[in-house]
Backbone as CSV, one residue per row, in Angstrom:
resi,resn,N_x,N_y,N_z,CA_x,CA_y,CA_z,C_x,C_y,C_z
1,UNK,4.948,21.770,-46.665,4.718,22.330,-45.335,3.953,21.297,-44.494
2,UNK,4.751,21.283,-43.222,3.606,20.191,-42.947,2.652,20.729,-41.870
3,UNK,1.519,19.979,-41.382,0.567,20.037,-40.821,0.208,20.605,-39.377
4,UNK,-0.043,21.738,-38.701,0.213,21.880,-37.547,-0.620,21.213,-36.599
5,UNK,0.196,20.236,-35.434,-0.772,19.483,-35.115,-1.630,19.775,-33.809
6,UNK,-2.623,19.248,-33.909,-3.887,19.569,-33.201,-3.439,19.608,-31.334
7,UNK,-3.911,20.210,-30.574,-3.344,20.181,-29.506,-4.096,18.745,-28.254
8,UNK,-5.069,18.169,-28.896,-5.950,17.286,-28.297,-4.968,16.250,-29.025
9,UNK,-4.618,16.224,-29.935,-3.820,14.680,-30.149,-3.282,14.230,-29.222
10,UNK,-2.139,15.449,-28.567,-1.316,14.907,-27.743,-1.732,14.329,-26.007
11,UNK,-3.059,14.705,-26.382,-3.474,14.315,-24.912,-4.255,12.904,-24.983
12,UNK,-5.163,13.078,-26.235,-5.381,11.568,-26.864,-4.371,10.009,-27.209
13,UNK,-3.080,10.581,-27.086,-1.933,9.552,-27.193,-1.791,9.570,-25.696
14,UNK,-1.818,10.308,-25.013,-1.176,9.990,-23.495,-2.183,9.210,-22.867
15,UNK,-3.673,9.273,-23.013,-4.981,8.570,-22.477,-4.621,7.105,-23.273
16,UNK,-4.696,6.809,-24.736,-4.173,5.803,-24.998,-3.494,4.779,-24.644
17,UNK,-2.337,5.472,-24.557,-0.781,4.705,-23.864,-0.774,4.332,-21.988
18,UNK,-1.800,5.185,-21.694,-2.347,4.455,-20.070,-2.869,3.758,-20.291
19,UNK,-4.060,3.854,-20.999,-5.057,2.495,-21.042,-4.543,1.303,-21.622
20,UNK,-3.691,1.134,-22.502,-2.727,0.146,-23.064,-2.253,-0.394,-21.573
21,UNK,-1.394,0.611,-20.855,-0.452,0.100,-19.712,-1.288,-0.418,-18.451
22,UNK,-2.844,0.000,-18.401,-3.828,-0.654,-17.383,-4.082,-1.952,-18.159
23,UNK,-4.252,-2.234,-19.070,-4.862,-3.459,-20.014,-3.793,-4.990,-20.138
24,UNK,-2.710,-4.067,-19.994,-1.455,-4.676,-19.900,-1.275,-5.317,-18.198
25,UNK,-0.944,-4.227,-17.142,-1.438,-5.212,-16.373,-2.393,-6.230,-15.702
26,UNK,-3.164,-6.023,-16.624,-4.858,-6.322,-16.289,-4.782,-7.780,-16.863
27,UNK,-3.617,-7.672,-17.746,-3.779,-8.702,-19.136,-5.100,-9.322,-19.937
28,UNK,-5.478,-7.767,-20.001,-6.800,-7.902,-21.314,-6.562,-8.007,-21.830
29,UNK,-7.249,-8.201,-23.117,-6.876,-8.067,-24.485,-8.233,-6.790,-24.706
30,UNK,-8.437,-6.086,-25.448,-9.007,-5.336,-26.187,-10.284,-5.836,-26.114
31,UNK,-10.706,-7.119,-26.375,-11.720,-8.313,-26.901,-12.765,-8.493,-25.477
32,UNK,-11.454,-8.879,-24.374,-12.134,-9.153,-23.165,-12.730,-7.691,-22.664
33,UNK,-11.896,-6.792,-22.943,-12.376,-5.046,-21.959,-14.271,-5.002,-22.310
34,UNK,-14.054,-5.181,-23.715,-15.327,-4.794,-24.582,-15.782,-5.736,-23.827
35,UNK,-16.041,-6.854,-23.887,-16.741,-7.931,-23.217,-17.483,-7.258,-21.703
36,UNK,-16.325,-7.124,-20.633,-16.981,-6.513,-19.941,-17.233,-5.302,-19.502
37,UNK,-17.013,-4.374,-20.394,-17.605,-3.179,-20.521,-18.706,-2.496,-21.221
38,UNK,-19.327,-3.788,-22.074,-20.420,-3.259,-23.188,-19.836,-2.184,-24.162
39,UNK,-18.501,-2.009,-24.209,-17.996,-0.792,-25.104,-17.119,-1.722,-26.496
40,UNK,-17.437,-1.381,-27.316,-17.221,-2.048,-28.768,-15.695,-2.198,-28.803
41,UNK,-15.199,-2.981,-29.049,-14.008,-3.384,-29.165,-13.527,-2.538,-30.389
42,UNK,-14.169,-1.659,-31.081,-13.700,-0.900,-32.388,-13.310,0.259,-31.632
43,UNK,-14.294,0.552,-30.666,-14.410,2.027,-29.916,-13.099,2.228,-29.142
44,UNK,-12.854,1.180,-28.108,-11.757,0.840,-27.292,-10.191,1.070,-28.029
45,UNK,-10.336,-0.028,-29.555,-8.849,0.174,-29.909,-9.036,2.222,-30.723
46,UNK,-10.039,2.429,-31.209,-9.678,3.947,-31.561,-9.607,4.855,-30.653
47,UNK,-9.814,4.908,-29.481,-9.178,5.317,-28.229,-8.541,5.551,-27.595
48,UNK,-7.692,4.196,-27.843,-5.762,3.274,-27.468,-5.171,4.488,-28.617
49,UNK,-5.761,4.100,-30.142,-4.618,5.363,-30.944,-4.727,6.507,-30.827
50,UNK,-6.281,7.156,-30.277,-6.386,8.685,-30.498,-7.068,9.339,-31.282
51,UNK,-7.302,7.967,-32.118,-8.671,8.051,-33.125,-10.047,8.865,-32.670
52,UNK,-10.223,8.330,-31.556,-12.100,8.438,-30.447,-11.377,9.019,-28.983
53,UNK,-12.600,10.126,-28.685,-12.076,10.853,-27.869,-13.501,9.803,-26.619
54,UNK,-13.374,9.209,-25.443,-14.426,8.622,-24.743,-15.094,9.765,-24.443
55,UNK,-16.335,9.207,-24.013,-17.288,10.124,-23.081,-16.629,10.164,-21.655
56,UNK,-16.754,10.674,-20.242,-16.556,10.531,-19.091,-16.768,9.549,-18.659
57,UNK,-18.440,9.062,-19.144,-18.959,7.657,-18.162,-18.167,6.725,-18.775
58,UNK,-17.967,6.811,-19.932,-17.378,5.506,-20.873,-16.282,5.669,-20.105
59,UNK,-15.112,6.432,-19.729,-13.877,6.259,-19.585,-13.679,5.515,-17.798
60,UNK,-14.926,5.858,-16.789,-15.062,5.690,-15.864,-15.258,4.406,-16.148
61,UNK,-16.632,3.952,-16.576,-16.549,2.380,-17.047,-15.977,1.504,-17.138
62,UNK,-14.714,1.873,-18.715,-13.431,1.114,-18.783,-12.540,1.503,-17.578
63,UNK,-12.223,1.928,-16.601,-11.436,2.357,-15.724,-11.761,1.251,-14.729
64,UNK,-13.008,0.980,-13.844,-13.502,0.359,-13.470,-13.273,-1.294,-13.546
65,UNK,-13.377,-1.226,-14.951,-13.428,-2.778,-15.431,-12.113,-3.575,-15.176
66,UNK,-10.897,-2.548,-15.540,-9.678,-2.343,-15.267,-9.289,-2.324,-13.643
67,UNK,-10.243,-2.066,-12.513,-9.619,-2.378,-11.136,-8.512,-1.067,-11.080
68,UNK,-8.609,0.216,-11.720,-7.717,1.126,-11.910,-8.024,2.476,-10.426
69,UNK,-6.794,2.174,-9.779,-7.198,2.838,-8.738,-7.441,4.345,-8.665
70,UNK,-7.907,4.867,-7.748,-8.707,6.436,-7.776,-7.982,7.420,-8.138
71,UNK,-6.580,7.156,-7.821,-5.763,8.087,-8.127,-5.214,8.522,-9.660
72,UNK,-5.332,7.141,-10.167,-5.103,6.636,-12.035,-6.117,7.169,-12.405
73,UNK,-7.380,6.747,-11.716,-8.414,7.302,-12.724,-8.546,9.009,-12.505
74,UNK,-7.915,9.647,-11.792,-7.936,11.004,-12.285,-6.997,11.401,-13.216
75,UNK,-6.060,10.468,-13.358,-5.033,10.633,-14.353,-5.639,10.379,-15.290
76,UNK,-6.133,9.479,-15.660,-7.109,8.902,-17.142,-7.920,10.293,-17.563
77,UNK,-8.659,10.365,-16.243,-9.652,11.815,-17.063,-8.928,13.300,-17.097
78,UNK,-8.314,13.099,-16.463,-7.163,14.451,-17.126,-6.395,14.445,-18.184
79,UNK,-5.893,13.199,-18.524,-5.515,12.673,-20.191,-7.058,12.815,-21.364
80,UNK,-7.889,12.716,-20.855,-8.637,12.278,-21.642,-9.452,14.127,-21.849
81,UNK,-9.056,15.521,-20.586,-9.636,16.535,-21.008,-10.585,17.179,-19.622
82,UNK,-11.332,16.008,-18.719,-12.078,16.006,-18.005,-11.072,16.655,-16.574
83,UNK,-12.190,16.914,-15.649,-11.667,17.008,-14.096,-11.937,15.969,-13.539
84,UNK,-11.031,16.043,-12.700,-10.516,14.766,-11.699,-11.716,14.941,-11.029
85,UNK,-12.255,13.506,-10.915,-13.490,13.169,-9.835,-13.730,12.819,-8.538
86,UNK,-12.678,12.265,-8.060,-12.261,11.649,-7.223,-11.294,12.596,-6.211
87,UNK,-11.794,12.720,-4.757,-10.964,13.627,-3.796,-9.946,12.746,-3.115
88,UNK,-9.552,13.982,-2.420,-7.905,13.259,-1.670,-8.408,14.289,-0.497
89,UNK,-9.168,13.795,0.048,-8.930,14.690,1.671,-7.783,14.470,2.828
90,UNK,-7.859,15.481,3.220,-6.946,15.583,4.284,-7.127,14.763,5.332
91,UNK,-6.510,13.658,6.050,-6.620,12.942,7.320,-7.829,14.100,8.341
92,UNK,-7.542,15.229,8.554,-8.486,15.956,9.815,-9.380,16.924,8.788
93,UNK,-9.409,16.364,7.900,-10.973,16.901,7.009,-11.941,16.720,7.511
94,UNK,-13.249,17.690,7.861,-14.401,17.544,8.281,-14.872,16.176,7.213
95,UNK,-14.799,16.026,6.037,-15.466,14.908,5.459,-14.827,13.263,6.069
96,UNK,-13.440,13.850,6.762,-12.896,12.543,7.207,-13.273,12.119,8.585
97,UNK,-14.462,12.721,9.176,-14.342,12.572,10.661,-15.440,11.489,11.087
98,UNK,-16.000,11.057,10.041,-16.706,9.619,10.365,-15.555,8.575,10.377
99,UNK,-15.049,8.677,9.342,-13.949,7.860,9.137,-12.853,7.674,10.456
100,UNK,-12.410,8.734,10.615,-11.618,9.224,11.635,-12.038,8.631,13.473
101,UNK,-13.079,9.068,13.701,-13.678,8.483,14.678,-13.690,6.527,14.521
102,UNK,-13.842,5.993,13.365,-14.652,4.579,13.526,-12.708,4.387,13.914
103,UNK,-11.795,4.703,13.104,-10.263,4.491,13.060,-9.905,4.341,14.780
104,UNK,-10.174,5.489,15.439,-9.674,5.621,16.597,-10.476,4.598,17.480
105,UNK,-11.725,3.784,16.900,-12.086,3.074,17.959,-11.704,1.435,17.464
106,UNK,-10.959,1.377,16.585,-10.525,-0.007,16.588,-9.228,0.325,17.244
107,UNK,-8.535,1.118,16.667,-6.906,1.024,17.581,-7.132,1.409,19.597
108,UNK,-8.401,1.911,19.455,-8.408,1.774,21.118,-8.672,0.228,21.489
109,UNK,-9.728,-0.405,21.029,-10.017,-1.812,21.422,-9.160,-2.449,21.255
110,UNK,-8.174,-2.684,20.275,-6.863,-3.748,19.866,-6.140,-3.318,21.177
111,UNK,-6.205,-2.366,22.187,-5.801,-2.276,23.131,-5.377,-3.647,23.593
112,UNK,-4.510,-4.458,24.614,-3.487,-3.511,24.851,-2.237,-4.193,23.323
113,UNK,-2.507,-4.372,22.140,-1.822,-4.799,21.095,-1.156,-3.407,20.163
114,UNK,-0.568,-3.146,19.464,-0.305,-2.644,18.587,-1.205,-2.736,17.439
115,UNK,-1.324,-1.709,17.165,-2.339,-1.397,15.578,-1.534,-0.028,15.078
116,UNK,-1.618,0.094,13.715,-0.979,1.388,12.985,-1.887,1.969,11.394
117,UNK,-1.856,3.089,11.743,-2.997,3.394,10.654,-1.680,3.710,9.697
118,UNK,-1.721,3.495,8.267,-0.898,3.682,6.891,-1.522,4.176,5.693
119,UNK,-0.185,4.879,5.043,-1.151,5.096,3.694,-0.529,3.883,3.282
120,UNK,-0.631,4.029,0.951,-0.289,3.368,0.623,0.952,2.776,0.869
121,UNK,1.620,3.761,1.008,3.575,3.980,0.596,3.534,3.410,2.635
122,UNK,2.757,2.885,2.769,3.626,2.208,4.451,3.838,3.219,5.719
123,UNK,3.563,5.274,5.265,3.876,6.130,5.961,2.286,6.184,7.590
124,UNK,3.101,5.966,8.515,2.288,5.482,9.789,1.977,7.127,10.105
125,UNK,0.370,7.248,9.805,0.140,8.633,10.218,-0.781,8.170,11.735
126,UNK,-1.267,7.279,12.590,-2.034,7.190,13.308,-1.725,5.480,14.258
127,UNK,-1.070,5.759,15.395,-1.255,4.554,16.001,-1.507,4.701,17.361
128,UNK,-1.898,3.715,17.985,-2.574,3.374,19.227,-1.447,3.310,20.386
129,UNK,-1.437,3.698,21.664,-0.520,3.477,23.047,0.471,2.701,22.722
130,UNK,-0.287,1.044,22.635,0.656,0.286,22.508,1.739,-0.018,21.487
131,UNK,1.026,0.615,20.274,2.355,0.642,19.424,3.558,1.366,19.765
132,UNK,3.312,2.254,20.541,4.660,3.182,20.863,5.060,2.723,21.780
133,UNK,4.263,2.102,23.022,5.095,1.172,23.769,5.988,0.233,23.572
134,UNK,5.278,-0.478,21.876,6.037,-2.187,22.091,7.090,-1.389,21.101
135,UNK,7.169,-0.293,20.050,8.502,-0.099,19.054,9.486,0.503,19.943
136,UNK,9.137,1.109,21.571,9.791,1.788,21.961,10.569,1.513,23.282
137,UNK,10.100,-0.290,23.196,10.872,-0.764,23.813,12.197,-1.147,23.309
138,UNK,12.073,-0.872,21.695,13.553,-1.540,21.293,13.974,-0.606,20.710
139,UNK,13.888,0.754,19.913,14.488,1.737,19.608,13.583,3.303,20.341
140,UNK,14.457,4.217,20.014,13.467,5.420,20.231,12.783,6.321,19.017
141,UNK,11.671,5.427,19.135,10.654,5.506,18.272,10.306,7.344,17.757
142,UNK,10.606,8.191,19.023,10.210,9.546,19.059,11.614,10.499,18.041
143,UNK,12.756,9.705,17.952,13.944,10.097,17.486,14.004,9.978,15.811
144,UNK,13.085,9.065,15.092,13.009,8.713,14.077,11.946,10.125,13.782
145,UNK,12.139,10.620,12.043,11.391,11.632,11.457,10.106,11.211,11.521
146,UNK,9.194,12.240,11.416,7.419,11.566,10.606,7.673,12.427,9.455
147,UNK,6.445,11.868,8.792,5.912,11.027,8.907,6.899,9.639,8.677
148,UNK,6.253,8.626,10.109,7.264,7.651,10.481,6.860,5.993,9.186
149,UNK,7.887,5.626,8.262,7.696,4.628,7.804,8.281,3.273,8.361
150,UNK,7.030,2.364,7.884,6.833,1.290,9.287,8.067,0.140,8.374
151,UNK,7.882,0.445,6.607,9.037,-0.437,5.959,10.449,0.208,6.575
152,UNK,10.414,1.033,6.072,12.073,1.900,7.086,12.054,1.204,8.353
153,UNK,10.844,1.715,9.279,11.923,1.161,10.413,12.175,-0.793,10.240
154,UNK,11.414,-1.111,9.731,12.057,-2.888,9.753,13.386,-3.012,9.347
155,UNK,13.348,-2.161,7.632,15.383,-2.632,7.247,15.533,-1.824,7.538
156,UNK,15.997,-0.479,8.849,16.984,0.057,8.583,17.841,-0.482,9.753
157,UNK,19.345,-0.739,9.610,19.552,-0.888,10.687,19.915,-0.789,11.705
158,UNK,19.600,0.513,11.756,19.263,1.626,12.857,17.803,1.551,13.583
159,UNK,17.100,0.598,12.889,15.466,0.645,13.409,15.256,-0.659,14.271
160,UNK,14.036,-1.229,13.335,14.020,-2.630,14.037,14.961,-3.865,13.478
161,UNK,15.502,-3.754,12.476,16.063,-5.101,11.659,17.017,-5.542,12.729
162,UNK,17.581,-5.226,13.746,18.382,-5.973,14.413,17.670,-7.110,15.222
163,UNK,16.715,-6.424,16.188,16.018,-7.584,16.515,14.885,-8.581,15.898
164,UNK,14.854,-8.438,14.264,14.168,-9.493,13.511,14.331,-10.906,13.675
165,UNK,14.012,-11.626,14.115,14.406,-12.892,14.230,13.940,-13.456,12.408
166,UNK,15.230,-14.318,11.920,14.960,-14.783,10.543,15.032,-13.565,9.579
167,UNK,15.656,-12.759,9.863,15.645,-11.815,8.555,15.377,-11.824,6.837
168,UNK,16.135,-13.076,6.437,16.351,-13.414,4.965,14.693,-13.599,5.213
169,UNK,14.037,-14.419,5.213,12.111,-14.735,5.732,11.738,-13.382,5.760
170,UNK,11.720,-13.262,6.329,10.623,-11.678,6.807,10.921,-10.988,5.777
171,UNK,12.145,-10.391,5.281,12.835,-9.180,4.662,11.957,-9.527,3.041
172,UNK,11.778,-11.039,2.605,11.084,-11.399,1.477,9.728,-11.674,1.348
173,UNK,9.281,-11.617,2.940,7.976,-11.442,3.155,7.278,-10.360,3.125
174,UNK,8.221,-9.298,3.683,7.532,-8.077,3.152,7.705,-7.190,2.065
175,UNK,8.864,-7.278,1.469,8.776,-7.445,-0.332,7.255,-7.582,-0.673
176,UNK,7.078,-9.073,-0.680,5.468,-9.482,-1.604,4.388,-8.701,-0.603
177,UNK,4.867,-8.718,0.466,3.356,-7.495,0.508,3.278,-6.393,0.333
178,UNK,4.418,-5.706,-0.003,4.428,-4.299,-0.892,3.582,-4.691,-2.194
179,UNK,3.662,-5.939,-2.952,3.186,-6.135,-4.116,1.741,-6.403,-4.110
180,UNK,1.584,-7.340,-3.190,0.109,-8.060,-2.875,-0.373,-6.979,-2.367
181,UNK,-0.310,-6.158,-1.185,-1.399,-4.555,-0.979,-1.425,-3.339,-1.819
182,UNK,-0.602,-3.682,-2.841,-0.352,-2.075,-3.568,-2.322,-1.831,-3.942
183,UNK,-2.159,-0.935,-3.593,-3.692,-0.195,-4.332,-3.819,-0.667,-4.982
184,UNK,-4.824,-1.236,-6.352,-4.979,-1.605,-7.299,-4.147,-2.848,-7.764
185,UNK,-3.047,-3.663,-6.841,-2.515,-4.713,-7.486,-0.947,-4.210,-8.257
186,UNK,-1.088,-2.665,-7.698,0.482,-2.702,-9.150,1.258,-1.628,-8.208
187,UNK,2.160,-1.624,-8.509,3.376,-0.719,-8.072,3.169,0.387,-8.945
188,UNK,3.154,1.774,-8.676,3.268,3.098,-9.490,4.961,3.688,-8.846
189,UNK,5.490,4.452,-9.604,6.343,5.085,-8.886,6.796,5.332,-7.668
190,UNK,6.041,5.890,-7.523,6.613,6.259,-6.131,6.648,4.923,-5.277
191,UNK,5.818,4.224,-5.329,6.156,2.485,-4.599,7.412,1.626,-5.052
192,UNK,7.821,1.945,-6.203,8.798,1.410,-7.046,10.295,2.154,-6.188
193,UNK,10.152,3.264,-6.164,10.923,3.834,-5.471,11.348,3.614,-3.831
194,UNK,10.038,3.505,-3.403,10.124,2.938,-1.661,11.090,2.018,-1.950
195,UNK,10.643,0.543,-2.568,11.222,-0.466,-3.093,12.569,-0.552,-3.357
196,UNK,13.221,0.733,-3.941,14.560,0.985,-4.082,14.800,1.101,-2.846
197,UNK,14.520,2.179,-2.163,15.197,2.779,-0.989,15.394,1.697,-0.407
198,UNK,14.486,0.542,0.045,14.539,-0.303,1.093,15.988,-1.404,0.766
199,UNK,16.000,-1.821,-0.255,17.041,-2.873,-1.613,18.321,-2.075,-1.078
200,UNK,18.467,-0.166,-1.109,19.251,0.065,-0.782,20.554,-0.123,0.411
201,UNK,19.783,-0.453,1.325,19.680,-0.563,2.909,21.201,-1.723,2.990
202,UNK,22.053,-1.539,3.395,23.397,-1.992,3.544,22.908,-4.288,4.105
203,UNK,23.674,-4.981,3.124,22.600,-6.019,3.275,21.650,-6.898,3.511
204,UNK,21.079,-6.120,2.486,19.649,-5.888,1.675,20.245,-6.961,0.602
205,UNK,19.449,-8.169,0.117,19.769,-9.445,-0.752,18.915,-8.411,-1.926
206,UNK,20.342,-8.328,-3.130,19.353,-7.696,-4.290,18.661,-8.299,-5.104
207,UNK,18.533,-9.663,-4.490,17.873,-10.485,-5.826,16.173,-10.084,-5.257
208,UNK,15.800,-9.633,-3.815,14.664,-9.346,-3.571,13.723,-8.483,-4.066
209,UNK,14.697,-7.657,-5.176,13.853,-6.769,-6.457,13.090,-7.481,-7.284
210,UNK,13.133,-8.960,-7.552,12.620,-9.793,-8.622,11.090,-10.300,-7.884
211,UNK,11.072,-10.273,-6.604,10.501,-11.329,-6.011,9.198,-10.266,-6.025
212,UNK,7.687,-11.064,-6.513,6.418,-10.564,-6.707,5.716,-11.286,-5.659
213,UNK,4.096,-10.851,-6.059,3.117,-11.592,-4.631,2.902,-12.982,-4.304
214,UNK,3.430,-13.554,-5.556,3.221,-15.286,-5.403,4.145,-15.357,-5.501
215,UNK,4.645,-16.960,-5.386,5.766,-17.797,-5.298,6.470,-18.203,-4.084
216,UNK,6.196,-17.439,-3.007,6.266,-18.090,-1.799,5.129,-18.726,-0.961
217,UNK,5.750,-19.737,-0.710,4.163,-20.515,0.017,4.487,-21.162,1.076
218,UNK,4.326,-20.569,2.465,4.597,-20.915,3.571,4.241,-22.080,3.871
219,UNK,4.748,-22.688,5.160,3.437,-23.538,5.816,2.704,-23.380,6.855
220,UNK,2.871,-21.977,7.395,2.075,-21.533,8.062,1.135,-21.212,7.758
221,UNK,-0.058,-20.745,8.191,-1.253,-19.952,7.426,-0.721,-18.617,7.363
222,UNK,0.231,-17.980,7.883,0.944,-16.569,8.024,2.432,-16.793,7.953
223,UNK,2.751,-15.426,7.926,4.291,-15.805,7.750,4.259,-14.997,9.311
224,UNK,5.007,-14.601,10.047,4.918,-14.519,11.636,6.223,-13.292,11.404
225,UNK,5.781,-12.157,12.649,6.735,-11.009,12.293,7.735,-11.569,13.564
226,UNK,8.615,-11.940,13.993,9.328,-12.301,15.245,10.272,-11.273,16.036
227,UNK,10.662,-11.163,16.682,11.716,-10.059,17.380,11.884,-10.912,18.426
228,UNK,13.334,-11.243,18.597,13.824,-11.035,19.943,14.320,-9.927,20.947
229,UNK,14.110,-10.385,22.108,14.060,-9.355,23.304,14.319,-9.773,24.761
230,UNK,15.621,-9.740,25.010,16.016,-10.003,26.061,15.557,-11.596,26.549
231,UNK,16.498,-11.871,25.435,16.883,-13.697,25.020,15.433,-14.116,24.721
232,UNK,14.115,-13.644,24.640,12.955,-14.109,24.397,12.511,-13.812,23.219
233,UNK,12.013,-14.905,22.427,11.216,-14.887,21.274,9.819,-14.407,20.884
234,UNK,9.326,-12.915,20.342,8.279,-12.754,20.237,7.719,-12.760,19.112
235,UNK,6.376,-13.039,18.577,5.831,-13.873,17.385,4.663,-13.225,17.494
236,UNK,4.658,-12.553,16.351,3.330,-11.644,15.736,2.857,-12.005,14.194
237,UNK,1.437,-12.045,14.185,1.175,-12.203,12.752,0.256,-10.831,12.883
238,UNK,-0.235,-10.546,11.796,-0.641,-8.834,11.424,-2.481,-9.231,10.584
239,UNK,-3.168,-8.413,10.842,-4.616,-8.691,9.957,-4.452,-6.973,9.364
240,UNK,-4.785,-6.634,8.409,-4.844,-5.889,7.861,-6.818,-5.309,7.675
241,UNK,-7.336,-4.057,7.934,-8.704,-3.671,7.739,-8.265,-2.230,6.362
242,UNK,-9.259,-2.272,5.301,-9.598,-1.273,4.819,-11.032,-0.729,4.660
243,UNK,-10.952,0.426,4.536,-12.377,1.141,4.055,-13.077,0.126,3.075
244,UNK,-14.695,-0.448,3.385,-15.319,-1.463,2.460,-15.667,-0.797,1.106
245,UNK,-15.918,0.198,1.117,-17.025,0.794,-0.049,-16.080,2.413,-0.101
246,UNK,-14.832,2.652,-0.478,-14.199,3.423,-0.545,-14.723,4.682,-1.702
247,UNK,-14.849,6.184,-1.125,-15.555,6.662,-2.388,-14.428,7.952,-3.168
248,UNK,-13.499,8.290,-2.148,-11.835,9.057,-2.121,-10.573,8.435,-2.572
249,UNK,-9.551,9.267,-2.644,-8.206,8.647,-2.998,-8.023,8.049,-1.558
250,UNK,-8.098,9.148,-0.468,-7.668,8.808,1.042,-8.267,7.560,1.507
251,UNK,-9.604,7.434,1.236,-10.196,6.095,2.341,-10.135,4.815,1.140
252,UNK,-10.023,4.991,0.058,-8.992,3.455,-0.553,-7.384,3.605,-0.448
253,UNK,-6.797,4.200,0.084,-5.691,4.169,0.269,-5.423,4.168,2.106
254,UNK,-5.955,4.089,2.871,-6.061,4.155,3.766,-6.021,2.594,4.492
255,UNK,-4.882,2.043,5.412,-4.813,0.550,5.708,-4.481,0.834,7.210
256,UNK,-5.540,-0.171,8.308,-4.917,-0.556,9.562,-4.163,-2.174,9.431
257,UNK,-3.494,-1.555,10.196,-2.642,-2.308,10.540,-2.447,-3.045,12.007
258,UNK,-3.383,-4.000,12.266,-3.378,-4.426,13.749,-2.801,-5.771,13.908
259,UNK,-1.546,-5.991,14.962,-0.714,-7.160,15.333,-0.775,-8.063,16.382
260,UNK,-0.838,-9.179,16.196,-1.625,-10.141,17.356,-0.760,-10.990,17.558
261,UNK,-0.407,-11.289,18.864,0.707,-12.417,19.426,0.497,-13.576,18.798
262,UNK,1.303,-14.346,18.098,1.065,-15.652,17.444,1.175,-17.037,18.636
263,UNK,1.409,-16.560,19.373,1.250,-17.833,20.486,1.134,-17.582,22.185
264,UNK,0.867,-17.977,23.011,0.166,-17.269,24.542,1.287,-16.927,25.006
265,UNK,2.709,-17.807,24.502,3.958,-17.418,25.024,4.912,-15.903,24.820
266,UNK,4.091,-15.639,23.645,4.237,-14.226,23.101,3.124,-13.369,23.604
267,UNK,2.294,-13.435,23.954,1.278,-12.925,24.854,1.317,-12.401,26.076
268,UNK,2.143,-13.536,26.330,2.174,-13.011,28.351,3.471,-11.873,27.841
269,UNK,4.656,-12.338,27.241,5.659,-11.532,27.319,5.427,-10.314,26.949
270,UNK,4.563,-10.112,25.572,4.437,-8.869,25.094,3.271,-7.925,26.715
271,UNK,2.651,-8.497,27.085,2.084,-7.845,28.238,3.057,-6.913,29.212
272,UNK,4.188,-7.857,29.753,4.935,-7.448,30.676,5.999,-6.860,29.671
273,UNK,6.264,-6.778,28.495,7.283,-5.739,27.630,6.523,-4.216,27.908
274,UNK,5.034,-3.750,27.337,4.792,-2.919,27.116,4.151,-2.420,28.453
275,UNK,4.871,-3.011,29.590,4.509,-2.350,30.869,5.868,-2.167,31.131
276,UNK,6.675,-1.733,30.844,8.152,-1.397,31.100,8.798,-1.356,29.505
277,UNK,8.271,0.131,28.921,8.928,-0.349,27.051,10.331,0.095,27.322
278,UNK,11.095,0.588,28.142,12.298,1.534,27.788,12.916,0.842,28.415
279,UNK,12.565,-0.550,29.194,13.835,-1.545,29.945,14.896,-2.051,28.886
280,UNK,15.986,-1.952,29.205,16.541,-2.918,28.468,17.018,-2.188,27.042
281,UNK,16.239,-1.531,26.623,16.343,-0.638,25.253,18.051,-0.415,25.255
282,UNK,17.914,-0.400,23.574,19.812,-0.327,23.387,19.801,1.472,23.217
């Protein structure tokens, strides 16, 4: 007869087999975690099998050490038995309205530029005048679903990809920054998936599934977002702001997005575009 098994095993193998798959991209070894976690490298691998059940702080610790983002680490302590520590407030949460307020006063000052508030996954819950001016000089920005994604509208090409100037460039430029901003450094599902959708997009070069955060090396200090517009060349590079000292899922997942003319010649034009956005529009 055999043994009926314990119902904590199975949650002890699933905490395991994450921490393996954080360690893995982390490319620890077992040796280094302990190192900088003060947690015994005996403790760590009976953990990985299911052997040792962690304490909370211990698991927070190794989580930590790991760069494992807020959202994982409620996964970790729900594998491991515990409640999730870490909140996910709502954008118009009373706890979000410090936040909320400092947000609305950078996208007013980037005035008269485009800025766009994002989550992880690229979905634009918050932007400033001019962004709807300058996207809505070239499509109708109000016709597209929300929550509005800012990767969608580039490849679709129904959005902006027509007027991309350099497509094959850009289209692999923003590939690696899906990779290089992911929360924590890694793609989870549902990013993996964006990733599809976009690859999907009628051609879409599929070798751009391979392509990670390095290996392209401009010679610019930026790679430059371009659009033409009524035979004129416009040239944007992007600075990205996040929450410094993030203590939620929402305010580390939370990215502005503000775009700055890359040269005065794109400056004056973008001025006189977003004082007439619907001229010209196809």
């Amino acid at each position: 007869m055999s043994t009926p098994k314990n119902p904590q095993d199975s949650s002890h193998n699933e905490l395991g087999r994450l921490l393996r798959h954080w360690r893995d991209i982390r490319r620890k070894s077992q040796i280094e975690l302990s190192l900088d976690t003060g947690v015994s490298q005996r403790h760590i691998s009976f953990i990985e099998s299911g052997r040792s059940a962690p304490s909370r702080p211990t698991l927070i610790n190794i989580a930590q050490a790991l760069d494992v983002p807020f959202r994982d680490r409620n996964a970790l302590l729900m594998a491991a038995g515990f409640a999730p520590v870490y909140k996910e407030d709502a954008w118009n949460a009373e706890e979000m309205s410090s936040v909320t307020r400092a947000i609305e006063r950078i996208l007013l000052h980037h005035e008269p530029f485009p800025a766009l508030v994002m989550d992880r996954y690229w979905n634009v819950f918050m932007r400033n005048a001019s962004a709807s001016r300058f996207f809505n000089a070239f499509i109708d920005l109000e016709a597209r679903p929300e929550p509005r994604n800012m990767l969608h509208l580039m490849f679709d090409p129904t959005g902006m990809r027509p007027f991309i100037v350099n497509w094959e460039e850009t289209s692999k430029a923003l590939i690696q920054r899906i990779h290089r901003e992911a929360v924590g450094h890694t793609l989870d599902e549902r990013a993996r998936e964006l990733l599809a959708s976009l690859l999907a997009y009628p051609n879409v070069d599929p070798t751009l599934r391979i392509i990670e955060a390095s290996g392209h090396e401009p010679t610019l200090p930026m790679v430059p977002l371009s659009f033409q517009k009524d035979g004129q060349v416009l040239r944007y590079f992007s600075m990205i702001t996040t929450v410094g000292t993030p203590q939620t899922i929402t305010t580390q997942e939370l990215r502005i997005e503000s775009m700055f003319p890359a040269d005065e010649a794109t400056e004056d034009a973008h001025r006189r575009l977003i004082e007439h956005p619907g001229k010209g529009r196809r």
